[in-house]
LOTORTI-118616 format. One record per atom (N, C-alpha, C): atom name; residue in three letters; x, y, z negated. Coordinates in Angstrom, 2 decimals, padded with zeros to 5 digits. Example, Ala and Ser with C-alpha at 12.3 -4.5 7.8 and 13.67 -1.06 7.14 Angstrom:
<gudrens>
<gudren atome="N" residu="ALA" east="013.19" north="-005.69" up="-007.80"/>
<gudren atome="CA" residu="ALA" east="012.30" north="-004.50" up="-007.80"/>
<gudren atome="C" residu="ALA" east="013.20" north="-003.30" up="-007.80"/>
<gudren atome="N" residu="SER" east="012.85" north="-002.25" up="-007.08"/>
<gudren atome="CA" residu="SER" east="013.67" north="-001.06" up="-007.14"/>
<gudren atome="C" residu="SER" east="012.90" north="000.03" up="-007.87"/>
</gudrens>
This chain:
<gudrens>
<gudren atome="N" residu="UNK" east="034.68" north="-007.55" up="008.32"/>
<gudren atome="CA" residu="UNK" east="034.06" north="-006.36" up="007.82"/>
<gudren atome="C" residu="UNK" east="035.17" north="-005.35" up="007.49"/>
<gudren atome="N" residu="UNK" east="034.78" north="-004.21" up="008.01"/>
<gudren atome="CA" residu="UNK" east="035.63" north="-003.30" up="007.86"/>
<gudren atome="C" residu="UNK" east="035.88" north="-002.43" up="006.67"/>
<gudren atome="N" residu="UNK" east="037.09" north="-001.50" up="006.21"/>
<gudren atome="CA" residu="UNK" east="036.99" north="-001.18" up="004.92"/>
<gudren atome="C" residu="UNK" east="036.02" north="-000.25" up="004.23"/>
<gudren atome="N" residu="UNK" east="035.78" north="000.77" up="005.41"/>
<gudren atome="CA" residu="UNK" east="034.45" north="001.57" up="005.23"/>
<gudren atome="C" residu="UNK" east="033.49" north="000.73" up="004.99"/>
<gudren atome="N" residu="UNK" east="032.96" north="000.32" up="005.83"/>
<gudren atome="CA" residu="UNK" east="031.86" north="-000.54" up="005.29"/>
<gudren atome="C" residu="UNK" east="031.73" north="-001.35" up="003.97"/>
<gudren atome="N" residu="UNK" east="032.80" north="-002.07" up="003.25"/>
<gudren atome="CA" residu="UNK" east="033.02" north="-002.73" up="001.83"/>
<gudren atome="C" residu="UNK" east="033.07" north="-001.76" up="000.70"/>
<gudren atome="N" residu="UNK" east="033.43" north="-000.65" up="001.07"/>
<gudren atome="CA" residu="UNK" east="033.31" north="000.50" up="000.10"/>
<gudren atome="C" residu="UNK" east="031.84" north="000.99" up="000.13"/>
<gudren atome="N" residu="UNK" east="031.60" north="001.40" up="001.27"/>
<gudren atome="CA" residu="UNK" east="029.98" north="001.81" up="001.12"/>
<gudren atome="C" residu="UNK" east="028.90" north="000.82" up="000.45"/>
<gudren atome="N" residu="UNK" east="029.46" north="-000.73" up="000.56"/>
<gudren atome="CA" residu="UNK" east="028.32" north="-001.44" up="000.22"/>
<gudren atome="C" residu="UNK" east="028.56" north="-001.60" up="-001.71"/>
<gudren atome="N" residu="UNK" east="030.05" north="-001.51" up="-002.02"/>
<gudren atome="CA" residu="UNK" east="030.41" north="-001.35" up="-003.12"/>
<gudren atome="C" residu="UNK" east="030.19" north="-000.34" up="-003.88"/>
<gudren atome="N" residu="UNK" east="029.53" north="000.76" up="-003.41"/>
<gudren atome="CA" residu="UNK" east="028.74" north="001.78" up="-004.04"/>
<gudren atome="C" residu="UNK" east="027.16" north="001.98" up="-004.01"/>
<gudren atome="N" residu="UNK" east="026.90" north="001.68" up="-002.76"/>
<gudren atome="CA" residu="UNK" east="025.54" north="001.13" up="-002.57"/>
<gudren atome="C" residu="UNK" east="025.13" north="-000.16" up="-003.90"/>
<gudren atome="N" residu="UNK" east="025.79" north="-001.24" up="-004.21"/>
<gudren atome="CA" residu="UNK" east="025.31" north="-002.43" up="-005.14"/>
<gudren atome="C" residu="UNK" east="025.71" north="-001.65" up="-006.68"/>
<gudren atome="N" residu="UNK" east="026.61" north="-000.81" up="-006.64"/>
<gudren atome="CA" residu="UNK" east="026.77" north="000.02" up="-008.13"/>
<gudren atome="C" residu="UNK" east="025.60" north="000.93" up="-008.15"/>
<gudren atome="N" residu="UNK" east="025.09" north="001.79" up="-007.60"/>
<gudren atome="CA" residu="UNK" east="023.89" north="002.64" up="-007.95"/>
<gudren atome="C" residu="UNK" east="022.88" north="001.57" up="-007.83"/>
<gudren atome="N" residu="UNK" east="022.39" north="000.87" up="-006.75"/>
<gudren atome="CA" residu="UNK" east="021.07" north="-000.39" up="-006.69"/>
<gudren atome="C" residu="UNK" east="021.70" north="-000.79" up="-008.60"/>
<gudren atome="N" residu="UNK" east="022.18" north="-001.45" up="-008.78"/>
<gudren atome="CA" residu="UNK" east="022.50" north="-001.87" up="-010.11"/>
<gudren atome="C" residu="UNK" east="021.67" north="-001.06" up="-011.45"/>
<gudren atome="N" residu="UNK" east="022.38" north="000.25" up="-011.11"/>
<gudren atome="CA" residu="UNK" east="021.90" north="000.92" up="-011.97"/>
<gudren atome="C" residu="UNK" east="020.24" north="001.61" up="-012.24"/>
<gudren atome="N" residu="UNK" east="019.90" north="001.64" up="-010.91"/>
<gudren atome="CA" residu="UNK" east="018.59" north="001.81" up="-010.71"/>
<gudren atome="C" residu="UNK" east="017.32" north="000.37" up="-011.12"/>
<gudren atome="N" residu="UNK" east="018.43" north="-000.49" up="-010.70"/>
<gudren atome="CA" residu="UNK" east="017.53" north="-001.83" up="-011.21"/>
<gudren atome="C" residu="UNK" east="017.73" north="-001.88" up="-013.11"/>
<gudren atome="N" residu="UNK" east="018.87" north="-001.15" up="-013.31"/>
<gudren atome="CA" residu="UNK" east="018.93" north="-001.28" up="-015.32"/>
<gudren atome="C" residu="UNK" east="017.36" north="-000.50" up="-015.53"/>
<gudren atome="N" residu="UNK" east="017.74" north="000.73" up="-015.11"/>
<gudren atome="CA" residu="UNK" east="017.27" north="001.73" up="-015.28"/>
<gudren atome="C" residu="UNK" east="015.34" north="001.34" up="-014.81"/>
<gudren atome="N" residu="UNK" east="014.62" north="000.71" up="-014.46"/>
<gudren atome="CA" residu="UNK" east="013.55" north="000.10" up="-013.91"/>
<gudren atome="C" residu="UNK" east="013.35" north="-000.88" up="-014.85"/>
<gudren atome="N" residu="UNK" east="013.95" north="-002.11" up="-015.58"/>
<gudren atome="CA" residu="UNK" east="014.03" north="-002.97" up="-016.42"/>
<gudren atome="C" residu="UNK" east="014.05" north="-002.04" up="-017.54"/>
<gudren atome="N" residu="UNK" east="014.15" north="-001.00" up="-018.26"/>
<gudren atome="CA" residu="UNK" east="013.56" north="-000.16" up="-019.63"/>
<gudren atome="C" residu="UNK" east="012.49" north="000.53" up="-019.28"/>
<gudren atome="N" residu="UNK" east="012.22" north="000.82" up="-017.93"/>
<gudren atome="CA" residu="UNK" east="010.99" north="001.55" up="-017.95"/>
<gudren atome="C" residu="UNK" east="010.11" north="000.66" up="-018.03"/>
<gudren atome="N" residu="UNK" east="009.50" north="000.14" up="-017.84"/>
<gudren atome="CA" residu="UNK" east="009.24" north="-001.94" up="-017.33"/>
<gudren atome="C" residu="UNK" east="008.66" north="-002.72" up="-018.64"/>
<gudren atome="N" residu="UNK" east="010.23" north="-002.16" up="-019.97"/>
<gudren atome="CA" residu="UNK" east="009.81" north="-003.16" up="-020.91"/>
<gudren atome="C" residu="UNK" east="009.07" north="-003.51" up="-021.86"/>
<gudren atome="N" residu="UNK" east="007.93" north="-003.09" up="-021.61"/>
<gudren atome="CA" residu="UNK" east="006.70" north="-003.24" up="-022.53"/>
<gudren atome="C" residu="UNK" east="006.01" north="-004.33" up="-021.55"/>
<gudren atome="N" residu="UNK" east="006.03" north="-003.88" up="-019.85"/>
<gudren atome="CA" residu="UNK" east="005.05" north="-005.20" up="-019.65"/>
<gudren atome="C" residu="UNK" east="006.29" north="-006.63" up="-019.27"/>
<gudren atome="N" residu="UNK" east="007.77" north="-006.26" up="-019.37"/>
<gudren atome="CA" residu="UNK" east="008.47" north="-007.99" up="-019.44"/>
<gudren atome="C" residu="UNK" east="008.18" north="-008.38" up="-020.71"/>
<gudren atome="N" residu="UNK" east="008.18" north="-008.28" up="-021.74"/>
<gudren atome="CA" residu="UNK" east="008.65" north="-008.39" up="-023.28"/>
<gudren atome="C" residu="UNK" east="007.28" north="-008.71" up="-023.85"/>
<gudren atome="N" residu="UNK" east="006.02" north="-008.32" up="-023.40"/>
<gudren atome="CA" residu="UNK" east="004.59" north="-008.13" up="-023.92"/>
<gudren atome="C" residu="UNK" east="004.40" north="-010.00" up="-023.85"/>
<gudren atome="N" residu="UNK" east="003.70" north="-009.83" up="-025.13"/>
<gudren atome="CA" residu="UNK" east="003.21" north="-011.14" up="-026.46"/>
<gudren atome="C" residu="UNK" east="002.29" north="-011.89" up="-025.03"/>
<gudren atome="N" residu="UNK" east="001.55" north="-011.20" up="-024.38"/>
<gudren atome="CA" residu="UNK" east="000.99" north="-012.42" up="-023.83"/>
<gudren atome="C" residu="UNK" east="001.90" north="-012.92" up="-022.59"/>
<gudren atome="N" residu="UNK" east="001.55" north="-014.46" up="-022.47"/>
<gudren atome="CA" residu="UNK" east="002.82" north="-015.30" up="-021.35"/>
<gudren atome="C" residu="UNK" east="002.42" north="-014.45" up="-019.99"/>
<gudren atome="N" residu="UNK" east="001.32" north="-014.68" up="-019.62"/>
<gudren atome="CA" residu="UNK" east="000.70" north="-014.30" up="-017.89"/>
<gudren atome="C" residu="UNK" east="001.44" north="-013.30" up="-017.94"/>
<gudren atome="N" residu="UNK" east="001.29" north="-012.19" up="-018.53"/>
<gudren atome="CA" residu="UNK" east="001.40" north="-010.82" up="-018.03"/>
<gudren atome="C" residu="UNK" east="002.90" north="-010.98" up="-018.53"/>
<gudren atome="N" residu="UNK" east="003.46" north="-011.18" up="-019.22"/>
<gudren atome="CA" residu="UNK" east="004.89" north="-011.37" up="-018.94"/>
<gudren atome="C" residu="UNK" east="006.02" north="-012.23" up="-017.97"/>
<gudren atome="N" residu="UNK" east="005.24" north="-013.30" up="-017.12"/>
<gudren atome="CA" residu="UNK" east="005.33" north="-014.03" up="-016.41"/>
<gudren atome="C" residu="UNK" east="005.01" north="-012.92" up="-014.99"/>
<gudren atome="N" residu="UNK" east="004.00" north="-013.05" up="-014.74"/>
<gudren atome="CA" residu="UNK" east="003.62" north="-011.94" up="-013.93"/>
<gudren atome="C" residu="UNK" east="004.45" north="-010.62" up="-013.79"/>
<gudren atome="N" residu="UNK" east="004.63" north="-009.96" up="-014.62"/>
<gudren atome="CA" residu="UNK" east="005.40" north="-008.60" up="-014.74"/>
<gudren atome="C" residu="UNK" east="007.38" north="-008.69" up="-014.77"/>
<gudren atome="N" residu="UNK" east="007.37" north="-010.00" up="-014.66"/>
<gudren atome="CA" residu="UNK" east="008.97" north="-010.21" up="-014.44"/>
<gudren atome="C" residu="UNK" east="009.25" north="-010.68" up="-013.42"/>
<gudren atome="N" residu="UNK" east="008.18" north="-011.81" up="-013.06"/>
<gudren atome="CA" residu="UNK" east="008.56" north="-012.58" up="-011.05"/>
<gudren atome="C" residu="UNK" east="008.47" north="-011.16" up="-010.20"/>
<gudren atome="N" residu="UNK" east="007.08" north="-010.53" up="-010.82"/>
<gudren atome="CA" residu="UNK" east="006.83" north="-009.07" up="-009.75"/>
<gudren atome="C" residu="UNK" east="008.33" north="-008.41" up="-009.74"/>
<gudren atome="N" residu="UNK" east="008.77" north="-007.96" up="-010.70"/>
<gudren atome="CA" residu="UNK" east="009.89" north="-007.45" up="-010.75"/>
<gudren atome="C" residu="UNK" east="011.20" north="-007.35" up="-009.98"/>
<gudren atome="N" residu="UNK" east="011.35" north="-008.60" up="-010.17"/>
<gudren atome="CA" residu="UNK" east="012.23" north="-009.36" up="-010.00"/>
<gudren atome="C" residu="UNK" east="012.44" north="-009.72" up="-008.67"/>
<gudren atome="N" residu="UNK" east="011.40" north="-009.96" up="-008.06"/>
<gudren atome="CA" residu="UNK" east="010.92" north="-010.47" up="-006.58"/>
<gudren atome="C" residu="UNK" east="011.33" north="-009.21" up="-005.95"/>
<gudren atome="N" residu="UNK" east="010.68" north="-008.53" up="-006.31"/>
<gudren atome="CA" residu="UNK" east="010.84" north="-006.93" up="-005.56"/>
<gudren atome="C" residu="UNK" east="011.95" north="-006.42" up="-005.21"/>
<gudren atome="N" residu="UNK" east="012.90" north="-006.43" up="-006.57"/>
<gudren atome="CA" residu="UNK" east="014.05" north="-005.33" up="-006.45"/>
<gudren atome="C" residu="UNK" east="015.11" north="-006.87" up="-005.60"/>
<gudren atome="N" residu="UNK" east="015.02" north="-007.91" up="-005.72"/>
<gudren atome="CA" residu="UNK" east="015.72" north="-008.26" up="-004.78"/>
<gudren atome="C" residu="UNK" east="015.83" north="-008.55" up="-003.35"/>
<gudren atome="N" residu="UNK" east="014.50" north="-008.42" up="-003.07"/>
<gudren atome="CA" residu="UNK" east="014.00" north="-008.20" up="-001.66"/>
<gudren atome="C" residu="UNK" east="014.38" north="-007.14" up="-001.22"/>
<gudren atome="N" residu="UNK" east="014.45" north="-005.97" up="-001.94"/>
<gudren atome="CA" residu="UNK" east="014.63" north="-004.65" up="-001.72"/>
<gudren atome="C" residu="UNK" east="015.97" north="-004.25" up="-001.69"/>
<gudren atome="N" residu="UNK" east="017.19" north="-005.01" up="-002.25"/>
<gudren atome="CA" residu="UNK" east="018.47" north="-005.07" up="-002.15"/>
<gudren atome="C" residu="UNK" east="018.72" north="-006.13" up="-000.50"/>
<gudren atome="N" residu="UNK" east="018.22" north="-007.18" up="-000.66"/>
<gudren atome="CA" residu="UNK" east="018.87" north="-007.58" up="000.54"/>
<gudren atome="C" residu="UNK" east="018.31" north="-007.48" up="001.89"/>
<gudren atome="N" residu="UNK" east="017.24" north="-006.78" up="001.47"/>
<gudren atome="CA" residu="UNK" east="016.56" north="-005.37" up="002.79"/>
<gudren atome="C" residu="UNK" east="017.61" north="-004.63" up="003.13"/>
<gudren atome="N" residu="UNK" east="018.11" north="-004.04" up="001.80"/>
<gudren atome="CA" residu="UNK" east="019.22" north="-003.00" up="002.47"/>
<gudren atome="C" residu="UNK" east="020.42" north="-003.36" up="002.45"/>
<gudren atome="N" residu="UNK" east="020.82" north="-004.46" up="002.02"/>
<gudren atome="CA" residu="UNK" east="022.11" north="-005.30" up="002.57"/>
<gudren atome="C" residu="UNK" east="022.03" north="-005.19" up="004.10"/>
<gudren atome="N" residu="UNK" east="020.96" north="-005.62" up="004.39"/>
<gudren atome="CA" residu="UNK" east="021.04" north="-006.38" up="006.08"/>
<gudren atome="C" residu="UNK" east="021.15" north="-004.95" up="006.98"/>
<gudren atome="N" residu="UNK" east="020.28" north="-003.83" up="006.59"/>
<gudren atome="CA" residu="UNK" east="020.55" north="-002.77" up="007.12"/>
<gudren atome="C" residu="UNK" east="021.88" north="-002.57" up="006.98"/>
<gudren atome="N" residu="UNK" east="022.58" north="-002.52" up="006.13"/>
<gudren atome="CA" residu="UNK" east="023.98" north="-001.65" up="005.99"/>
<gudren atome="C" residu="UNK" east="024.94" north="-002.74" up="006.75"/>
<gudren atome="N" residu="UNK" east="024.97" north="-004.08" up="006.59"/>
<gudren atome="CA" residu="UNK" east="026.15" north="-004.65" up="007.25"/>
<gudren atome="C" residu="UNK" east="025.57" north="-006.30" up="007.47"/>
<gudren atome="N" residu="UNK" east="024.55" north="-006.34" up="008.07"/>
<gudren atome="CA" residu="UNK" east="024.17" north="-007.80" up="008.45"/>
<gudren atome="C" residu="UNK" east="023.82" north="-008.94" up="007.28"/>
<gudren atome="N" residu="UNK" east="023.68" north="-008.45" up="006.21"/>
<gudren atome="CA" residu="UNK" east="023.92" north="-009.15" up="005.24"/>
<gudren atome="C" residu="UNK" east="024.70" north="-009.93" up="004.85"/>
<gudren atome="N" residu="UNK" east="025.68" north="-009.70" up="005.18"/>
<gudren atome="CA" residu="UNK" east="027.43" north="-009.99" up="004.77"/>
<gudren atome="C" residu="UNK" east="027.08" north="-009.67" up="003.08"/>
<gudren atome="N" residu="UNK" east="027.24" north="-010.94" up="002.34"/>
<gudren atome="CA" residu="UNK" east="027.31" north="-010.89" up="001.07"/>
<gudren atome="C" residu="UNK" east="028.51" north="-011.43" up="000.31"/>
<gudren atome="N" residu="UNK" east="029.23" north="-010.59" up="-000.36"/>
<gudren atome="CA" residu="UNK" east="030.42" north="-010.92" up="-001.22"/>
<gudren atome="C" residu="UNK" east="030.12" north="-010.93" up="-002.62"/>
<gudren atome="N" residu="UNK" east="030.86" north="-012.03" up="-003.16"/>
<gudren atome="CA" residu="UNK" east="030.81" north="-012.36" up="-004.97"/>
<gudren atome="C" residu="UNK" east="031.21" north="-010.82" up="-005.36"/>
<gudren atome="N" residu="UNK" east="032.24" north="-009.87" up="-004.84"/>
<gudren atome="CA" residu="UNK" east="032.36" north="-008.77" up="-005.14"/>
<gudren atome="C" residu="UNK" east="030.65" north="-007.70" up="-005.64"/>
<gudren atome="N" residu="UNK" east="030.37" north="-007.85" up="-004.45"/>
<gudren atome="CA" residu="UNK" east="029.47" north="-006.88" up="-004.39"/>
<gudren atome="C" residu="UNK" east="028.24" north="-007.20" up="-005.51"/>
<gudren atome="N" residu="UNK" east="028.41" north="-008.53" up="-005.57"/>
<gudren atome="CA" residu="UNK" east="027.19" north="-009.04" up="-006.52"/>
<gudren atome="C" residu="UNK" east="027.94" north="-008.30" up="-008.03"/>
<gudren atome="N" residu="UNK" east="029.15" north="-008.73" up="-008.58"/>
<gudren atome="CA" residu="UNK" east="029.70" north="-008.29" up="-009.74"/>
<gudren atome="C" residu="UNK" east="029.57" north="-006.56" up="-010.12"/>
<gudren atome="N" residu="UNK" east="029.77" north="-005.91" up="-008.66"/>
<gudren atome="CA" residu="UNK" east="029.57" north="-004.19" up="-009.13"/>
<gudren atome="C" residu="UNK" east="027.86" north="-003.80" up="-009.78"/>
<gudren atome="N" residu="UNK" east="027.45" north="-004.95" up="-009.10"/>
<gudren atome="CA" residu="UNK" east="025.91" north="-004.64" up="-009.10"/>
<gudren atome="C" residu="UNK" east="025.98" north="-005.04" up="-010.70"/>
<gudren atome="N" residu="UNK" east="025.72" north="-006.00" up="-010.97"/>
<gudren atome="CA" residu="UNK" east="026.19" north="-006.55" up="-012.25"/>
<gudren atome="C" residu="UNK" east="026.56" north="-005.24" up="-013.23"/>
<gudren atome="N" residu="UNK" east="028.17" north="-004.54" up="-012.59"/>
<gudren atome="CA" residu="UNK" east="028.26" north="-003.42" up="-013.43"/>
<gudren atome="C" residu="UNK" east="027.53" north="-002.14" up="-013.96"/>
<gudren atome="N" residu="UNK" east="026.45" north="-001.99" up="-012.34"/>
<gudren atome="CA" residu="UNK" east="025.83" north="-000.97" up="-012.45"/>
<gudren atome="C" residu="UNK" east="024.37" north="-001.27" up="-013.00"/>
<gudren atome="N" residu="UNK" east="024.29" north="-002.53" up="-013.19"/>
<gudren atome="CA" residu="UNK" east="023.08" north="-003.30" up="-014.03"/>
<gudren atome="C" residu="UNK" east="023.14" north="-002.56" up="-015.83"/>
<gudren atome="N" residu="UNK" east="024.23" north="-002.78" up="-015.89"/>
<gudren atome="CA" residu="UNK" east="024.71" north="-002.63" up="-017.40"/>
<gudren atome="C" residu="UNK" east="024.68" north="-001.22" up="-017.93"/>
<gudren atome="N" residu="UNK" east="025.34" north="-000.41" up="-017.11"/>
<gudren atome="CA" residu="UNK" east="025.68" north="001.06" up="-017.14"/>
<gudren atome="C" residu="UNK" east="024.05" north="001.19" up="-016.91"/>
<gudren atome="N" residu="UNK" east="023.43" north="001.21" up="-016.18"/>
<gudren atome="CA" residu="UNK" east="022.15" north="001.54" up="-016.30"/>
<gudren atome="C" residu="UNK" east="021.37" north="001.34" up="-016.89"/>
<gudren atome="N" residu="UNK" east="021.01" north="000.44" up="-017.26"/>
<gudren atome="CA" residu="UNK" east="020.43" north="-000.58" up="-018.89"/>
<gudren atome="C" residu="UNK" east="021.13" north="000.29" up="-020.32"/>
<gudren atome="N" residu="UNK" east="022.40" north="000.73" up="-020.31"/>
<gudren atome="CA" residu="UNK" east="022.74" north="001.15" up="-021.21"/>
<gudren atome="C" residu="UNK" east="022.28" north="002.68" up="-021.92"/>
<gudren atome="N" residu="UNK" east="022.47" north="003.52" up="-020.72"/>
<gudren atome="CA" residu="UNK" east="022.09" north="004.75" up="-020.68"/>
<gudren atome="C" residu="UNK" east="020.93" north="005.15" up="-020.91"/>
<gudren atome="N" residu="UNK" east="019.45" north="004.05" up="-020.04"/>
<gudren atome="CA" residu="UNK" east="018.56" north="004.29" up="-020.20"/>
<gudren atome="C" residu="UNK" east="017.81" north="003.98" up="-021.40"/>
<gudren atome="N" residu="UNK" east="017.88" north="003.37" up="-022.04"/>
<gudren atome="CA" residu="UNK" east="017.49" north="002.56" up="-023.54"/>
<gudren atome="C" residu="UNK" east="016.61" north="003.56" up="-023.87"/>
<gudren atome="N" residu="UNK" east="016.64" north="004.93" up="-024.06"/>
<gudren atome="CA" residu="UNK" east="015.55" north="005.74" up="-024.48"/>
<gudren atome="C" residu="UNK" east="014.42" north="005.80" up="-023.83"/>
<gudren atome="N" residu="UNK" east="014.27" north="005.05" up="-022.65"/>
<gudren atome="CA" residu="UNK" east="012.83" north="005.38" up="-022.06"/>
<gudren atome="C" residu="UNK" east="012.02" north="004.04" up="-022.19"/>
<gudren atome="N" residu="UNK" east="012.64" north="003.07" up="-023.53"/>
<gudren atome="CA" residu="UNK" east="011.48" north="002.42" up="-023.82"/>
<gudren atome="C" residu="UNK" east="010.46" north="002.23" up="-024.59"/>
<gudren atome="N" residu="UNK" east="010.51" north="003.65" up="-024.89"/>
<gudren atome="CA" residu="UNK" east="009.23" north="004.21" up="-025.39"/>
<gudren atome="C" residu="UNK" east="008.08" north="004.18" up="-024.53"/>
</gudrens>
Protein backbone atom coordinates (compact mmCIF):
# COMPACT_ATOMS: atom_id res chain seq x y z
CA UNK A 1 0.00 0.00 0.00
CA UNK A 2 1.11 3.08 -1.06
CA UNK A 3 1.78 6.30 0.99
CA UNK A 4 -1.07 8.26 -0.46
CA UNK A 5 -3.30 5.84 0.09
CA UNK A 6 -2.27 5.24 4.18
CA UNK A 7 -2.66 8.86 4.63
CA UNK A 8 -6.00 9.12 3.00
CA UNK A 9 -7.27 6.15 4.92
CA UNK A 10 -5.64 7.77 8.11
CA UNK A 11 -7.85 10.67 7.73
CA UNK A 12 -10.71 8.99 6.40
CA UNK A 13 -10.73 6.56 10.07
CA UNK A 14 -10.02 10.12 12.05
CA UNK A 15 -13.21 11.95 10.75
CA UNK A 16 -15.38 8.22 10.50
CA UNK A 17 -14.18 8.31 14.31
CA UNK A 18 -15.41 11.42 14.99
CA UNK A 19 -18.63 11.21 13.29
CA UNK A 20 -19.20 7.84 15.01
CA UNK A 21 -18.41 10.04 18.72
CA UNK A 22 -20.47 12.49 17.49
CA UNK A 23 -23.71 9.85 16.58
CA UNK A 24 -23.11 7.98 20.05
CA UNK A 25 -24.36 11.61 21.98
CA UNK A 26 -26.94 12.13 19.64
CA UNK A 27 -28.08 8.39 20.23
CA UNK A 28 -27.77 8.62 24.03
CA UNK A 29 -31.01 8.56 25.38
CA UNK A 30 -32.00 5.46 23.32
CA UNK A 31 -28.21 3.42 24.35
CA UNK A 32 -28.44 4.43 28.07
CA UNK A 33 -32.54 4.16 28.33
CA UNK A 34 -33.78 2.04 31.69
CA UNK A 35 -35.45 -0.46 29.58
CA UNK A 36 -32.93 -3.65 28.43
CA UNK A 37 -34.73 -4.31 24.72
CA UNK A 38 -34.57 -0.93 23.63
CA UNK A 39 -31.17 -0.50 24.89
CA UNK A 40 -30.05 -3.75 23.54
CA UNK A 41 -31.73 -3.00 20.37
CA UNK A 42 -30.57 0.68 20.01
CA UNK A 43 -26.78 -0.27 20.54
CA UNK A 44 -26.44 -3.71 18.23
CA UNK A 45 -28.48 -1.24 15.63
CA UNK A 46 -25.83 1.15 16.16
CA UNK A 47 -23.17 -0.45 16.30
CA UNK A 48 -23.88 -2.90 13.45
CA UNK A 49 -24.34 -0.01 11.21
CA UNK A 50 -21.53 2.34 11.65
CA UNK A 51 -19.27 -0.64 11.27
CA UNK A 52 -20.58 -1.98 8.24
CA UNK A 53 -20.48 1.42 7.04
CA UNK A 54 -16.70 1.87 7.83
CA UNK A 55 -15.62 -1.31 6.27
CA UNK A 56 -17.94 -0.47 3.23
CA UNK A 57 -15.71 2.30 2.83
CA UNK A 58 -12.52 0.66 3.75
CA UNK A 59 -12.99 -1.75 0.82
CA UNK A 60 -13.87 1.13 -1.49
CA UNK A 61 -10.80 3.16 -0.64
CA UNK A 62 -8.08 0.35 -0.58
CA UNK A 63 -9.42 -3.32 -0.67
CA UNK A 64 -9.87 -3.49 2.79
CA UNK A 65 -6.35 -3.46 3.75
CA UNK A 66 -6.79 -3.03 7.51
CA UNK A 67 -4.01 -1.70 9.83
CA UNK A 68 -3.87 -1.65 13.86
CA UNK A 69 -2.89 1.99 12.81
CA UNK A 70 -5.92 2.95 11.25
CA UNK A 71 -8.10 1.30 13.87
CA UNK A 72 -6.14 3.56 16.75
CA UNK A 73 -6.79 7.10 14.68
CA UNK A 74 -10.31 6.02 14.60
CA UNK A 75 -10.14 5.41 18.23
CA UNK A 76 -8.71 9.07 18.32
CA UNK A 77 -11.32 10.55 16.36
CA UNK A 78 -13.88 8.46 18.51
CA UNK A 79 -12.79 10.55 21.50
CA UNK A 80 -12.34 14.03 19.98
CA UNK A 81 -15.77 13.54 18.80
CA UNK A 82 -17.47 12.19 21.88
CA UNK A 83 -15.74 15.00 23.55
CA UNK A 84 -16.83 18.01 21.70
CA UNK A 85 -20.17 16.79 21.20
CA UNK A 86 -21.38 16.17 24.87
CA UNK A 87 -23.85 19.08 24.47
CA UNK A 88 -26.18 17.41 22.18
CA UNK A 89 -27.29 15.07 24.81
CA UNK A 90 -29.96 16.86 25.48
Amino acid sequence: MNLKIQIIILVFSFVFGGFFGVLVNLNYKLIFNSNLRIRAIGTFSLILDLSLLYFFLIKKINYATLHPYFLLVLFLGFYVGFSYSRFLRK
